[in-house]
C-alpha positions as CSV (number, residue, x, y, z in Angstrom):
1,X,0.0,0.0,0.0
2,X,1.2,3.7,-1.5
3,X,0.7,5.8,1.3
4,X,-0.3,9.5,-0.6
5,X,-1.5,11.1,2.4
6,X,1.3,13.5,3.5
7,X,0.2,13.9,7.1
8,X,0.1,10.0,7.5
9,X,3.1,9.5,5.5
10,X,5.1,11.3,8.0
11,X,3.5,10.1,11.0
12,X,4.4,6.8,10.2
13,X,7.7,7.9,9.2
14,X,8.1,9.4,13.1
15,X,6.6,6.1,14.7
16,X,9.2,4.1,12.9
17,X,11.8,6.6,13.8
18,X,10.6,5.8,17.6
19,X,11.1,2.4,17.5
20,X,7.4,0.8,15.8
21,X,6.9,-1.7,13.8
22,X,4.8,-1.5,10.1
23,X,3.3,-4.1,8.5
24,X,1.6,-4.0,4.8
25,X,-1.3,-5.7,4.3
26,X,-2.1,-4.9,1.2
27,X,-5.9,-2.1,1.8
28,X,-4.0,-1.5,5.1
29,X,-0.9,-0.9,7.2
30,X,-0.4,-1.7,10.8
31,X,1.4,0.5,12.7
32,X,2.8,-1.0,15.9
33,X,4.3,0.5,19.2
34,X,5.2,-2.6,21.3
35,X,6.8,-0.2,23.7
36,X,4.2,1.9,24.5
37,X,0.8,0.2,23.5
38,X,-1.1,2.9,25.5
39,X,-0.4,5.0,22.8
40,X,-3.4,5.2,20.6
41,X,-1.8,6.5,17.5
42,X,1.3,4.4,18.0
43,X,-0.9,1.5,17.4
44,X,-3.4,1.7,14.9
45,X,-4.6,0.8,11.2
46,X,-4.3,3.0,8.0
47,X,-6.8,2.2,6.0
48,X,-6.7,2.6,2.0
49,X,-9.6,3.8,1.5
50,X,-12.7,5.2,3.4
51,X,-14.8,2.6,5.1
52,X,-17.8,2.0,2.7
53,X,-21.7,1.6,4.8
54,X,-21.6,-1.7,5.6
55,X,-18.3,-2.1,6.2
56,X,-17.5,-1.3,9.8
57,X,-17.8,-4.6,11.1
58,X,-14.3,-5.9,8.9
59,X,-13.0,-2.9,10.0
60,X,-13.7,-3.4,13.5
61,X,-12.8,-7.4,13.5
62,X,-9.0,-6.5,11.6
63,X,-8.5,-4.1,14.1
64,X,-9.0,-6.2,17.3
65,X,-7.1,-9.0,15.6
66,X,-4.3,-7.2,14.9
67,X,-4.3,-5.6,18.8
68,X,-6.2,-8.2,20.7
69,X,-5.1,-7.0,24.2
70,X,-6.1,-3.0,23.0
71,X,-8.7,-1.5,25.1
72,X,-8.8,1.7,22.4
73,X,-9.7,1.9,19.0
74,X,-7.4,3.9,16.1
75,X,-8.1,3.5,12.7
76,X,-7.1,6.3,10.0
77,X,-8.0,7.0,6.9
78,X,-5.5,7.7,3.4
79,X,-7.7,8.9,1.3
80,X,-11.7,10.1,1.8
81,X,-14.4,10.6,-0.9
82,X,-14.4,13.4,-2.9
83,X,-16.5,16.0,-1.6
84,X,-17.8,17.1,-4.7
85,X,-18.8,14.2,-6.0
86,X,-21.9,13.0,-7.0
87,X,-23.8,10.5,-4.2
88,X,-23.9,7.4,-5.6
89,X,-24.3,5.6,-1.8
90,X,-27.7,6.3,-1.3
91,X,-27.4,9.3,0.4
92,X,-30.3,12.2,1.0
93,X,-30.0,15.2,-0.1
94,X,-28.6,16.6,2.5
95,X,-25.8,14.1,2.6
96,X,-27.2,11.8,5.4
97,X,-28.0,8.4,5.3
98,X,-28.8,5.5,7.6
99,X,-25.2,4.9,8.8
100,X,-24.7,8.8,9.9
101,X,-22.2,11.3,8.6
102,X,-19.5,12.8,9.7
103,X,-18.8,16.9,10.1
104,X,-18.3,17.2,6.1
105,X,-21.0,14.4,5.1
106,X,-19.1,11.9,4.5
107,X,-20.7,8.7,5.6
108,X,-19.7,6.2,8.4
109,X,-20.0,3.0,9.1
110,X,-22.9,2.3,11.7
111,X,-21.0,-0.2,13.0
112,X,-18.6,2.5,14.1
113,X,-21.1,4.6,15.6
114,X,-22.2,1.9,17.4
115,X,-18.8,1.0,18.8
116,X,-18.3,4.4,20.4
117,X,-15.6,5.4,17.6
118,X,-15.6,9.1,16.4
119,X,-15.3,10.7,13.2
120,X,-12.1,13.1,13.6
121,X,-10.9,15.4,10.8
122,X,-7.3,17.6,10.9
123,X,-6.1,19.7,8.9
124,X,-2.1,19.3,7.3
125,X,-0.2,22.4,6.9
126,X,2.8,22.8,5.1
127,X,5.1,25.9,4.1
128,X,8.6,25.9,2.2
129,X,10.3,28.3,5.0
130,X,8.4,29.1,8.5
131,X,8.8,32.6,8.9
132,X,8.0,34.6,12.8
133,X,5.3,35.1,14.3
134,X,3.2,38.4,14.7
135,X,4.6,38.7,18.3
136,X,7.8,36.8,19.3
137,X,8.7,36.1,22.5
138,X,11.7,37.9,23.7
139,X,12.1,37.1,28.0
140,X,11.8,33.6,27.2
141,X,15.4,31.5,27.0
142,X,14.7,29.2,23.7
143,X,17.0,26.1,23.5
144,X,17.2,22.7,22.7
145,X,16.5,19.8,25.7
146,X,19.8,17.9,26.5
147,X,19.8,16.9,30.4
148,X,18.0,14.7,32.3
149,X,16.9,17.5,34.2
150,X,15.2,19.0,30.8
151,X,13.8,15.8,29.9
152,X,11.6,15.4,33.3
153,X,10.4,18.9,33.1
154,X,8.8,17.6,29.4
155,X,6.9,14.8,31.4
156,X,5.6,17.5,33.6
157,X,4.9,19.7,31.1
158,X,2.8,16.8,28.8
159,X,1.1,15.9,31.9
160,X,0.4,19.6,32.7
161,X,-1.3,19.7,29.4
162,X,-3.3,16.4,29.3
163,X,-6.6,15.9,30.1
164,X,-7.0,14.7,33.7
165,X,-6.4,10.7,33.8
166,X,-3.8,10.5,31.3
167,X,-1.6,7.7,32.3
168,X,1.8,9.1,33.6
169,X,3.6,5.8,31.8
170,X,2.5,6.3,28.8
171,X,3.8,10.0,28.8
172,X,6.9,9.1,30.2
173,X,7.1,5.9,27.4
174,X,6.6,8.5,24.8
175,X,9.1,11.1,25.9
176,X,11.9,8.4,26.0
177,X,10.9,7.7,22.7
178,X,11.4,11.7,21.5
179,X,14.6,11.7,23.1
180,X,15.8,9.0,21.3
181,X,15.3,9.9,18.0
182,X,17.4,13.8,19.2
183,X,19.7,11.4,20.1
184,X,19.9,9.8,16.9
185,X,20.3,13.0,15.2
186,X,16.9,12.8,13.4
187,X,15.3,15.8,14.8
188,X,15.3,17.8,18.3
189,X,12.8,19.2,20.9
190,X,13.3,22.7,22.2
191,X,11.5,24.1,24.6
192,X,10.9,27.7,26.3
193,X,12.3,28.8,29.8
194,X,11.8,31.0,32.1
195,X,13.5,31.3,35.0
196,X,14.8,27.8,34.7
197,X,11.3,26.4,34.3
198,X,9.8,24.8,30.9
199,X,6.2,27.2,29.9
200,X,6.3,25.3,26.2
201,X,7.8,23.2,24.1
202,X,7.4,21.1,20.1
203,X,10.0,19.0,18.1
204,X,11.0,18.9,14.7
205,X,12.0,15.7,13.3
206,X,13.8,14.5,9.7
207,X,10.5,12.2,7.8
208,X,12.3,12.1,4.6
209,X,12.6,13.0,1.2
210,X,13.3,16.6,2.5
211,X,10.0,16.5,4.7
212,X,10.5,17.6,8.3
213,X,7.2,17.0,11.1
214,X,6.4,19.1,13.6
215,X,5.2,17.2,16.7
216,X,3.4,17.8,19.9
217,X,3.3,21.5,20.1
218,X,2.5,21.7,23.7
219,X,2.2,25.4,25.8
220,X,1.6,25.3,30.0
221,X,-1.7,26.2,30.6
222,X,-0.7,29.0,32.9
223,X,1.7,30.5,30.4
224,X,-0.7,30.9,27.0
225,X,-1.1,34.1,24.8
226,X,2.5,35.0,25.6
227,X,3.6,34.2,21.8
228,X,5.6,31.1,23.0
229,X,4.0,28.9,20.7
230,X,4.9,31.0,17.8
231,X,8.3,32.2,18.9
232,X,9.0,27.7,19.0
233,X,8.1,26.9,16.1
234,X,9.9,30.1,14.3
235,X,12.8,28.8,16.1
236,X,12.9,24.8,15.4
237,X,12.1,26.4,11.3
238,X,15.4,28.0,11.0
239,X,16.7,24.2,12.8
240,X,15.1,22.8,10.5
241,X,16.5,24.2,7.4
242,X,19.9,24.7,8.7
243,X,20.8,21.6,9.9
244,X,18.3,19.0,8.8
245,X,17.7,20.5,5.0
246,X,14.4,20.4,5.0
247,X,12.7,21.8,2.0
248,X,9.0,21.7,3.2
249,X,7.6,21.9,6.5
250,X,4.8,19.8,8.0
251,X,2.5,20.1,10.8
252,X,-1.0,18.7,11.5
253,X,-4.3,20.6,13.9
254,X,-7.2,20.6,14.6
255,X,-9.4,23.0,12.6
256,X,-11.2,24.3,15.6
257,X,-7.7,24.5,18.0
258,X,-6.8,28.2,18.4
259,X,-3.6,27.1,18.0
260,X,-3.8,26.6,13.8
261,X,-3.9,30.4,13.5
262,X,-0.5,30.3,15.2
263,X,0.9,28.2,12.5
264,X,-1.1,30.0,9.8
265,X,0.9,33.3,10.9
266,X,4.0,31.7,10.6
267,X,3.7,30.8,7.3
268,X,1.5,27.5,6.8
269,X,-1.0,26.8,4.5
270,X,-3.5,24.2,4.9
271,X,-2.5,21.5,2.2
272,X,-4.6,18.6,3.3
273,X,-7.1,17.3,5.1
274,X,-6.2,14.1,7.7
275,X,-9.1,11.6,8.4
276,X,-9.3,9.4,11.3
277,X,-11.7,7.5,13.8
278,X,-10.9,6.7,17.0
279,X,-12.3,5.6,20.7
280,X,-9.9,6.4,23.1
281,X,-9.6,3.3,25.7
C-alpha cells in the first residue's frame, strides 16, 4: 500500500523513527508500538480507503485481531471521498443516510457509531520556509532539551497539558521515545524557559525525502497568549533548514484549535485534510 496522504506518510515515518513496527497488508498498514501500547496513535490501522456503509464490522474485527489485548480503537484513513462528487451511496439530499455522517457528510459505518468510535478530521499544513510570528517572545530562554533534568520537566509539562487521567507511563514511554530519536540525530525538541522552568515546548524531526514534522506543540496552561507557541516553532524552522535540510515543513491541527492560527501566521497553509476514527480506551 502507497501511502499519498502527507500527514500520515510522515507520522508513520516518526513512529518508525521511535522504535514501531509497520506491517503491509495490502488495503491497510499496521502500525505498531510494542513499547508503548497505551499509545493510541502508536498503534493503529491505516486504512486505504474510506470505510464503505456496511463495512465497519471488517474494519472493526482487523483491528482487534491485529491488537487483541487493546482496550482503544485507532483507525485512520489515506484517502476520503471526494466532496464534490456525486452521491452514488444512497445518500439524502442533504448528505445523510442511515449509517450517519460525519462533520463534512461523508458517511460512516454504523457499525462504528455503534462501537463508540468518532469521526475526527485535521487539517495538514505545510510551508517551504516558517517565517516569525506576529509577536515573538523575547524574555523567554529558547533552546534545545539535553539533560536529564530538561527531559523530566517535558513529562511535567505533557502531563500539565493532558486531560485529567492521562496515564503518567504512557507520557513518560513516549518522551523516552522523543529523546531518542534527538539522540539519533533525526530531529530535536526545544522548549521555552523562564527562570529555569519549561512554559512550552514542540520537536521537529527529519521524515524524509526533504520533509521535516512538527510534533506535539505543547504550551503550559498557565503560560498561553505569551507568543511562545509561535516564537518555537519560528525557532525549530530556522533548525530545520539549517541543519536537517528540509525543504518543506509539515505540521498537522485541529481545525477548531486556536492554535492553527499560530501556525497560519507563521507561514502554513492548509494543504490537506487528515481523516481518522478513533475511541480512546
Amino acid at each position: 500500500m502507497r501511502v499519498t496522504s502527507l500527514g500520515f506518510r510522515t507520522d508513520v515515518a516518526l513512529r518508525v523513527l521511535e522504535g514501531a513496527e509497520v506491517a503491509d497488508r495490502g488495503d491497510y498498514v499496521v502500525v505498531r508500538s510494542p513499547g508503548n501500547p497505551d499509545y493510541w496513535w502508536g498503534n493503529f490501522l491505516l486504512l486505504a480507503a474510506w470505510p464503505g456503509c456496511g463495512a465497519g464490522d471488517r474494519w472493526l474485527a482487523r483491528f482487534a485481531a491485529e491488537f487483541p489485548l487493546a482496550h482503544h480503537i485507532a483507525l485512520g484513513v489515506d484517502s476520503a471521498p471526494d466532496e464534490d462528487a456525486p452521491d452514488e451511496d444512497g445518500t439524502d439530499e442533504d448528505g445523510t443516510d442511515e449509517d450517519g455522517t460525519d462533520e463534512d457528510g461523508r458517511p460512516v459505518p454504523a457499525e462504528f457509531l455503534a462501537a463508540g468510535l468518532e469521526p475526527q478530521r485535521d487539517t495538514v499544513l505545510t510551508c517551504t520556509a516558517v517565517g516569525p510570528p506576529p509577536h515573538p517572545n523575547t524574555d523567554a530562554e529558547i533552546r534545545r532539551l539535553e539533560s536529564d533534568a530538561d527531559w523530566r520537566q517535558s513529562v511535567g509539562l505533557s502531563m500539565r497539558c493532558f486531560e485529567p487521567g492521562e496515564p503518567g507511563d504512557y507520557v513518560r514511554r513516549r518522551t523516552a521515545a522523543r529523546r531518542r530519536v534527538t539522540q539519533a540525530g533525526r530531529g530535536a525538541w526545544f522548549g521555552a524557559f523562564a527562570g529555569g522552568r519549561l512554559l512550552a515546548q514542540l520537536g521537529l524531526f527529519d521524515t524524509g525525502d526533504g520533509y521535516a514534522r512538527y510534533q506535539h506543540v505543547e504550551t503550559d496552561p498557565r503560560a498561553r497568549r505569551r507568543g511562545l507557541a509561535g516564537t518555537l516553532v519560528w525557532h525549530a524552522g530556522r533548525y530545520g533548514r539549517e541543519v536537517l535540510g528540509a525543504g518543506t515543513f509539515v505540521i498537522v491541527a485541529d481545525p477548531a484549535d486556536v492554535a492553527i492560527r499560530v501556525y497560519r501566521a507563521c507561514g502554513f497553509a492548509d494543504t490537506q485534510s487528515q481523516f481518522s476514527f478513533e475511541r480512546p480506551s
